[in-house]
C-alpha positions as CSV (number, residue, x, y, z in Angstrom):
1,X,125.4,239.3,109.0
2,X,122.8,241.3,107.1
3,X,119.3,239.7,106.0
4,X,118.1,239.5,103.0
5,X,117.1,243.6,103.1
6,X,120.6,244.7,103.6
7,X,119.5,245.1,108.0
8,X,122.7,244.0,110.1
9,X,120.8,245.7,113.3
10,X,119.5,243.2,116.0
11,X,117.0,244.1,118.2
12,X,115.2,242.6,121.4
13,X,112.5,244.0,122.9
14,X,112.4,243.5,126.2
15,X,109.0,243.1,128.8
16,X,107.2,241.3,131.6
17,X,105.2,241.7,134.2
18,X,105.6,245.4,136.1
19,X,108.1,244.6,139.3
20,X,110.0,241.6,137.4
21,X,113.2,243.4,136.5
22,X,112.7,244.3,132.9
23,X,114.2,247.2,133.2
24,X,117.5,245.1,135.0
25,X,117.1,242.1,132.7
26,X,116.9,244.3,129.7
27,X,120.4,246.6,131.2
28,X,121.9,243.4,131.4
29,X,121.5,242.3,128.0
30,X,122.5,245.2,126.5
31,X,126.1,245.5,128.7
32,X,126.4,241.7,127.9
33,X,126.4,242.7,124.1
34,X,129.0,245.6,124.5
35,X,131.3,243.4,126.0
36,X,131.2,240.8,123.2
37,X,131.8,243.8,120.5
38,X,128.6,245.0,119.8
39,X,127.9,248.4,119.5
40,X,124.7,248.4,121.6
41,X,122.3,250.7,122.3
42,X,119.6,250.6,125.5
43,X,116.7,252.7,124.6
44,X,114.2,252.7,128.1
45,X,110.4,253.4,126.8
46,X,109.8,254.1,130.9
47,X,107.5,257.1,129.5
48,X,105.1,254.6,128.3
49,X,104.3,252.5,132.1
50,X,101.2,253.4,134.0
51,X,104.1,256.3,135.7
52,X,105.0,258.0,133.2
53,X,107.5,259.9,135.0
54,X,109.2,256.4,136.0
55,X,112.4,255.3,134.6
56,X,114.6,253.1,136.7
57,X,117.5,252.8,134.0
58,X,120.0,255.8,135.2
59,X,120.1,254.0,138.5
60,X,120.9,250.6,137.3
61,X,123.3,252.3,134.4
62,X,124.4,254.5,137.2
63,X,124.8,256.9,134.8
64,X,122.8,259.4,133.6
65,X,120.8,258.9,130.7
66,X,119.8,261.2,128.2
67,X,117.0,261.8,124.7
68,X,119.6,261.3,123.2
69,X,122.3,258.2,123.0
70,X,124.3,259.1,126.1
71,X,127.6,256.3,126.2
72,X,128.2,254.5,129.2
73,X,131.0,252.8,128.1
74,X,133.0,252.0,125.4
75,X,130.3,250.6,123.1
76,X,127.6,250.9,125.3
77,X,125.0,253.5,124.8
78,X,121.7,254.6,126.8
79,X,119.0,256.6,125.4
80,X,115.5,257.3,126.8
81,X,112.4,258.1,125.3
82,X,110.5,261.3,125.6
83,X,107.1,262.1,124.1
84,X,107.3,265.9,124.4
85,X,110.5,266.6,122.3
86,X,109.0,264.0,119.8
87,X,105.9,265.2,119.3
88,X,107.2,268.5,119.0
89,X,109.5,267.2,115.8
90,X,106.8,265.5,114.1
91,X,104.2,268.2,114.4
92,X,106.9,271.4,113.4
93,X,106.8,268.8,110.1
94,X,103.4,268.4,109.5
95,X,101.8,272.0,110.5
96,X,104.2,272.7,107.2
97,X,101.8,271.0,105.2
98,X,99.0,273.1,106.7
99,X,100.1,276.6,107.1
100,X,99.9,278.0,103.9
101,X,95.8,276.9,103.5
102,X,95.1,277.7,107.1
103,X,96.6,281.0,107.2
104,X,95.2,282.0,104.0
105,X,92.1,281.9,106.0
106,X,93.2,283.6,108.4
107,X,93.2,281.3,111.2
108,X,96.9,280.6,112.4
109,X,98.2,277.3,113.6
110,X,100.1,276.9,117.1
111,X,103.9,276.5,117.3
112,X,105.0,272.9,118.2
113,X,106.3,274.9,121.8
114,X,102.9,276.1,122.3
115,X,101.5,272.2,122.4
116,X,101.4,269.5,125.0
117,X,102.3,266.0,123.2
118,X,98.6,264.8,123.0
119,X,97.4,261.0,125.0
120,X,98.1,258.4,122.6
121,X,100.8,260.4,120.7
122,X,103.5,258.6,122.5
123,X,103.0,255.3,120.9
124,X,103.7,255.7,117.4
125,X,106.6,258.3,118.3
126,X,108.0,255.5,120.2
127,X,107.9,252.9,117.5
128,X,109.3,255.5,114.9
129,X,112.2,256.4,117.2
130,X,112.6,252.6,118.0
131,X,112.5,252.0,114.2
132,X,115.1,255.1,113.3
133,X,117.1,253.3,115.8
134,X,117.0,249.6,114.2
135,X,117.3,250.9,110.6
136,X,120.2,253.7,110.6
137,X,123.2,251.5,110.8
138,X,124.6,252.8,113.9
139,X,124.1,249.8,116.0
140,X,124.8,246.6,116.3
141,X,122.4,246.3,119.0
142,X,119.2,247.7,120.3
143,X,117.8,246.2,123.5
144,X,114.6,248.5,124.3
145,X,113.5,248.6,127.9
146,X,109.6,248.1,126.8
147,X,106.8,248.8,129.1
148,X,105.0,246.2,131.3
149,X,103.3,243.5,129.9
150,X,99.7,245.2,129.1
151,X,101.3,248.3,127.1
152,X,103.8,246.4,125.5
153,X,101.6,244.5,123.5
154,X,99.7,247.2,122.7
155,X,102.7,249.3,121.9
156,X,103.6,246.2,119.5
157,X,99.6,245.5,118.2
158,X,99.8,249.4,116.5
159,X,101.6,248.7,113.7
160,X,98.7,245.7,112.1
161,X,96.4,247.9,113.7
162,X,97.2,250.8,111.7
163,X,98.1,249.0,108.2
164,X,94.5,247.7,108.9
165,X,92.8,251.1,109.5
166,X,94.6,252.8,106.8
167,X,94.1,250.2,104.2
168,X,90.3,250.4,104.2
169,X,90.2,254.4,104.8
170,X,93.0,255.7,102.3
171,X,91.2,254.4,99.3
172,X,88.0,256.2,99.4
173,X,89.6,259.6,101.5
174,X,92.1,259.6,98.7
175,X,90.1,259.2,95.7
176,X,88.0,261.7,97.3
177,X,90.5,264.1,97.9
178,X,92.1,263.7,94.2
179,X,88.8,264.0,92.6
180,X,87.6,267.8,94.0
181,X,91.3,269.4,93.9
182,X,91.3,270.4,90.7
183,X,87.7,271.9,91.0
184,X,88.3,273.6,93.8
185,X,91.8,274.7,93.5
186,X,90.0,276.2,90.2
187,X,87.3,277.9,92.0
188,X,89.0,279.2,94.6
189,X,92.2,279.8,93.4
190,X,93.8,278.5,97.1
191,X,95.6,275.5,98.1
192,X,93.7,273.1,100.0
193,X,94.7,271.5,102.9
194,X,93.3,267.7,101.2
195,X,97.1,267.9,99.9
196,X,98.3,267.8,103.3
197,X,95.7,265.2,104.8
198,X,96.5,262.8,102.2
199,X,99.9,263.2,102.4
200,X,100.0,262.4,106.2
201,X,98.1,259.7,105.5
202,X,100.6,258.6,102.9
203,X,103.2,259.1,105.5
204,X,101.4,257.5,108.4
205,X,101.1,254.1,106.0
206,X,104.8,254.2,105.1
207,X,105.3,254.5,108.8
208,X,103.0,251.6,110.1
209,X,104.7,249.4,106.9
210,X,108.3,250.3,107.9
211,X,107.4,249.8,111.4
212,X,105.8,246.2,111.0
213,X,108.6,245.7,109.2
214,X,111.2,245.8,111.1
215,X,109.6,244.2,114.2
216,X,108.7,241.3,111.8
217,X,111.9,240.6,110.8
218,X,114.1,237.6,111.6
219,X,116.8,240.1,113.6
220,X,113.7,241.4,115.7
221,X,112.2,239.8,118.7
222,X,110.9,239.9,121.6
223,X,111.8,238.7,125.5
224,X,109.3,238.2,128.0
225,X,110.9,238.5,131.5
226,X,108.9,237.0,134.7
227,X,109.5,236.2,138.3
228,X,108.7,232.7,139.3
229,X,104.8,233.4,140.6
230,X,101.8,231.7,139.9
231,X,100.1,235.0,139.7
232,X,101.2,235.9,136.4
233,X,101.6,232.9,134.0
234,X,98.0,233.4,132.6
235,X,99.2,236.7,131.7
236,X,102.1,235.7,130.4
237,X,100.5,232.8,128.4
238,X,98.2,235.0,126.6
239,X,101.3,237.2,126.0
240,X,102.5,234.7,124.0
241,X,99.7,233.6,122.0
242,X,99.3,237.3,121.6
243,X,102.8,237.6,120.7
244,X,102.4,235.1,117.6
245,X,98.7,236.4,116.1
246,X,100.9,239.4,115.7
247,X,103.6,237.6,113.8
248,X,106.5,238.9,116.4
249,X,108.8,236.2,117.3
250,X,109.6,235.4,121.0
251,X,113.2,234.7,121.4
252,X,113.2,233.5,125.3
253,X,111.9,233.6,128.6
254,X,113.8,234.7,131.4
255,X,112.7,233.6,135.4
256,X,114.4,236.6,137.3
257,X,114.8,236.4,141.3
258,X,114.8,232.2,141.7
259,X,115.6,231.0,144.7
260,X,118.3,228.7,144.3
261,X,120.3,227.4,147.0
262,X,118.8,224.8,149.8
263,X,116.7,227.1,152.5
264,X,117.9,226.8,155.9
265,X,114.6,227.9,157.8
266,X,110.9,227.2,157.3
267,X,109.5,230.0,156.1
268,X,112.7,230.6,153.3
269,X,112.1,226.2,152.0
270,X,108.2,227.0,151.5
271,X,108.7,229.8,148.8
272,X,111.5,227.6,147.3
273,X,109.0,225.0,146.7
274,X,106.7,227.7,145.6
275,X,109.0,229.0,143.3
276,X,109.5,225.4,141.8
277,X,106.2,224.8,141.1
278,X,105.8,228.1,139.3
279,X,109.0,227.3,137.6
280,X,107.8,224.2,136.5
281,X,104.6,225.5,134.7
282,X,106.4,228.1,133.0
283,X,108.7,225.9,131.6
284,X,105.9,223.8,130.5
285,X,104.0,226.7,129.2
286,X,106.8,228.0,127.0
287,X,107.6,224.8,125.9
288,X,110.2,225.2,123.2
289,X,111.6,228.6,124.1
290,X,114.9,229.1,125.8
291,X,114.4,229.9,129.8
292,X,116.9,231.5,131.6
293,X,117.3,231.9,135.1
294,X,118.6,234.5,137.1
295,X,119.2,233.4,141.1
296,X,118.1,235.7,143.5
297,X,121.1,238.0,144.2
298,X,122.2,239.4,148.1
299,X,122.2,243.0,146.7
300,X,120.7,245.2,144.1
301,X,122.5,244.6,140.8
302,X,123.3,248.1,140.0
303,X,126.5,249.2,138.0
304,X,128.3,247.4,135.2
305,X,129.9,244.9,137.1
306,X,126.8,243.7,138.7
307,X,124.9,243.9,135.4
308,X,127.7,241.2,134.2
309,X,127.3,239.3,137.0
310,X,123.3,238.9,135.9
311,X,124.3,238.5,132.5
312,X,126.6,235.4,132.8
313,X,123.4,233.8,135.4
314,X,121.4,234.6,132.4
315,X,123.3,233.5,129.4
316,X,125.8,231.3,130.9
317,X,129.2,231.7,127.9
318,X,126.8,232.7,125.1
319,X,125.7,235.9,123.7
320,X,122.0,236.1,124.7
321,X,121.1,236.6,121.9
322,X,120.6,233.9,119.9
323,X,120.2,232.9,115.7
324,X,118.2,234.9,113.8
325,X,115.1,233.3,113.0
326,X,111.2,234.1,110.8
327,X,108.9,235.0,112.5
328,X,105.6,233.2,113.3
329,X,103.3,234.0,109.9
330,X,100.0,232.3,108.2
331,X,100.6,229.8,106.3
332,X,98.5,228.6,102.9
333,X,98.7,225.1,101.9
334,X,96.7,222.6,99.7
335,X,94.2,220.6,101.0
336,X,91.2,218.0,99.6
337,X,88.7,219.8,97.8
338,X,90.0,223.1,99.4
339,X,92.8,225.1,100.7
340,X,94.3,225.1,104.6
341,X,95.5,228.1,106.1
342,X,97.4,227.4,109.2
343,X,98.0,230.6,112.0
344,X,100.3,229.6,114.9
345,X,98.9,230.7,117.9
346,X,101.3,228.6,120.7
347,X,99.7,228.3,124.3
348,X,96.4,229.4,122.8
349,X,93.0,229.1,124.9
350,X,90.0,227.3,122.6
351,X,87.4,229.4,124.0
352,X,89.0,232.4,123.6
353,X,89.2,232.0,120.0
354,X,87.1,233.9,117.6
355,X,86.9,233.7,114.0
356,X,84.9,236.0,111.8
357,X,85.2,236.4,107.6
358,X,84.6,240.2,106.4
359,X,84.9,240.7,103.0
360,X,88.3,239.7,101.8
361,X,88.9,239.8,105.8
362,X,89.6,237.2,108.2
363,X,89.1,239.0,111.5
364,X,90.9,236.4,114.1
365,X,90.2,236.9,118.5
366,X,92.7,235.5,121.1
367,X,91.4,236.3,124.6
368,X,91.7,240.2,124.5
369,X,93.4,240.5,121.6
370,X,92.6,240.5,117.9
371,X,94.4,241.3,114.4
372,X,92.9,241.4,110.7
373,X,94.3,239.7,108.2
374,X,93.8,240.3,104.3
375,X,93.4,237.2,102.8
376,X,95.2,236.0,99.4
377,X,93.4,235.9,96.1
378,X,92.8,232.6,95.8
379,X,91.1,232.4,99.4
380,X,89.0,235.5,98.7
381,X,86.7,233.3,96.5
382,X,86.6,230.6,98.9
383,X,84.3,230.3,101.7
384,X,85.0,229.4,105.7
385,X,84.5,225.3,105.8
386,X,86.0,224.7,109.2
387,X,88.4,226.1,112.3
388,X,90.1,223.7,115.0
389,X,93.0,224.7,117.2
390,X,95.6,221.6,116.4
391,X,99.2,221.1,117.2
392,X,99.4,225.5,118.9
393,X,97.9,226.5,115.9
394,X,94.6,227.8,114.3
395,X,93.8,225.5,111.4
396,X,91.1,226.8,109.1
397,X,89.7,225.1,106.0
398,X,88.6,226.9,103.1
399,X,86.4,225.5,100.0
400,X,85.9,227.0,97.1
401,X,82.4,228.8,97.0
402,X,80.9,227.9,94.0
403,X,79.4,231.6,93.5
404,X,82.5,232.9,92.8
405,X,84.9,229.6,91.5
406,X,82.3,228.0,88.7
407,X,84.7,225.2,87.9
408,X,85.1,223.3,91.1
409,X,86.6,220.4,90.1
410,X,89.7,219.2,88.6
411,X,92.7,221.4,88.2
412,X,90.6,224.9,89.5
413,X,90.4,223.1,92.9
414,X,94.0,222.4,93.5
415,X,96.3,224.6,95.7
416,X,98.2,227.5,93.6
417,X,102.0,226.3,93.2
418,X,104.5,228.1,96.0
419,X,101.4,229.7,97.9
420,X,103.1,232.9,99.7
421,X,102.9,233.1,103.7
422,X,98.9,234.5,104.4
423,X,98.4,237.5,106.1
424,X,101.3,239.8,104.5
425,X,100.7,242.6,103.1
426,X,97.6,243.2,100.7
């Protein structure tokens, strides 16, 4: 069913720690779909690991895989990411914007052909080709083969990131900008290239905005996929405060490789009991997530068949994919003499919590990671009382500062009726 934008497309991002079997895990899901009817596309980000020539899908598809949606069976489709033929798209589009100005200076601007795809370009070509993907209507399905774990949430961190750079610079570049064209265009009778810069910065924010967009919504999540180690699940717990401070949704954890039948010999019973342990504090961690497990199989799972066969471990009768559901976002609610605004961070870590107030700000740290969120109206003329992390989330009082909000008490110092979700867009 469509939500309330008119999006039918669901998408599930798939990641864990490198050597887990995302890449398998995330094959699985999307031949699981197909067979229930969905018109599913796999789109493998492999460009984006710490190899960037690596991409394990055409052997677990076997089937080749192409840039461009490649089917593997009857409504199954593979696609794989490349940086090079990206950039070159985006760049023969924006050296339009450019040409005229530069070359009427006599300086001429390289052909996309001429250019290596830049480090750091990959990203946001990435996101736009996973959100072209989500948003044209030809799928039912996207499952994305995501990097490991530490590029992955960086990968997904770039859209906030962005809105937040391009919020505070676009103002002043762009009044700038608008302010000397006409007396330069006058004087010199040429067309400036400022028409261009603020136009990609135009189209960089509508791109970060769409982008957020679409991971935010209820159709969009993300899977974490883990082997049952001990090694990781610090990782992996910070994964999923991180996941929340971003406001992306986890939809599941899945244990891939357990162990599952009684050992026969020493050596095979201790990693069972190993394996349990680390089982056992995953579950615990992810309290109130779905876990799946996935036994370790006798063979690689590599085909169709054996992708079904990892599947039905995985998701039992069920489509693995779950209800839609919002994802984790601020919250603003009344409180005595003040206003509470309550950011789920599940799993987090007290003392790797920061909190710091910057203008109309709040600048929130989890561990290594850290978003900025523009506060509401109301909030901006209220002052920091108190933080405390309660019940897996952040829960920060605000009081009205008296500088700012005269009239303190009686009906000025109650909560605003319907208070929106915190955090959204400014």
């Amino acid at each position: 069913m469509p939500d309330e934008q008119g999006r039918a497309t669901r998408l599930v991002f798939c990641t864990g720690k490198g050597g887990s079997g995302v890449t398998t895990v995330a094959a699985a899901t999307a031949a699981h779909g197909a067979q229930r009817g969905l018109r599913t596309l796999i789109l493998s980000l492999g460009a984006l690991g710490p190899d960037n020539d690596a991409d394990d899908l055409p052997a677990i598809l076997d089937h080749q895989v192409g840039t461009v949606p490649t089917q593997i069976d009857d409504l199954l489709f593979a696609q794989r990411f490349a940086a090079q033929p990206a950039f070159e798209e985006w760049y023969g589009k924006a050296a339009t914007r450019f040409r005229a100005a530069v070359e009427t200076f006599g300086v001429s601007i390289p052909d996309a052909a001429e250019l290596a795809a830049p480090p750091g370009a990959a990203e946001p070509l990435a996101l736009n080709e996973i959100n072209a993907a989500v948003t044209g209507g030809a799928w039912d399905l996207v499952v994305v083969d995501g990097p490991p774990l530490g590029p992955a949430l960086r990968l997904l961190a770039l859209p906030t990131s962005a809105e937040t750079w391009l919020r505070r610079a676009r103002p002043v570049e762009g009044q700038a900008a608008r302010a000397l064209r006409p007396m330069l265009a006058t004087l010199a009778g040429l067309p400036l290239p400022q028409n261009g810069l603020v136009e990609l910065a135009e189209d960089a924010a509508r791109r970060a905005a769409a982008t957020h967009a679409t991971l935010s919504d209820p159709l969009s999540s993300v899977r974490l996929i883990a082997t049952p180690d001990t090694v990781p699940i610090a990782r992996l717990r910070a994964a999923r405060t991180a996941l929340a401070l971003y406001g992306l949704r986890l939809d599941g954890l899945v244990i891939n490789r357990q162990i599952l039948e009684a050992p026969r010999d020493s050596w095979s019973r201790g990693w069972s009991a190993a394996q349990r342990i680390a089982t056992e504090t995953l579950t615990e961690t992810f309290a109130g997530v779905p876990v799946h497990e996935i036994p370790y199989r006798p063979c690689e799972p590599l085909g169709l068949e054996e992708l079904a066969v990892v599947a039905a471990a995985a998701y039992g009768a069920g489509d693995g994919l779950g209800p839609a559901a919002a994802a984790p976002s601020p919250v603003l609610t009344g409180s005595e003499g003040g206003y509470t605004l309550v950011v789920p961070l599940p799993a987090a870590d007290r003392r790797g919590l920061g909190l710091v107030r910057r203008g109309d700000d709040l600048i929130l740290t989890a561990g290594a990671y850290r978003r900025t969120l523009p506060l509401q109206p109301v909030l901006r003329r209220c002052r920091v009382a108190s933080a405390v992390l309660r019940d897996q989330a952040l829960n920060i009082r605000f009081v009205p500062d008296p500088e700012l909000w005269p009239e303190v008490s009686g009906p000025a110092a109650q909560p605003p009726q319907d208070p929106s979700p915190a955090g959204g867009q400014p």
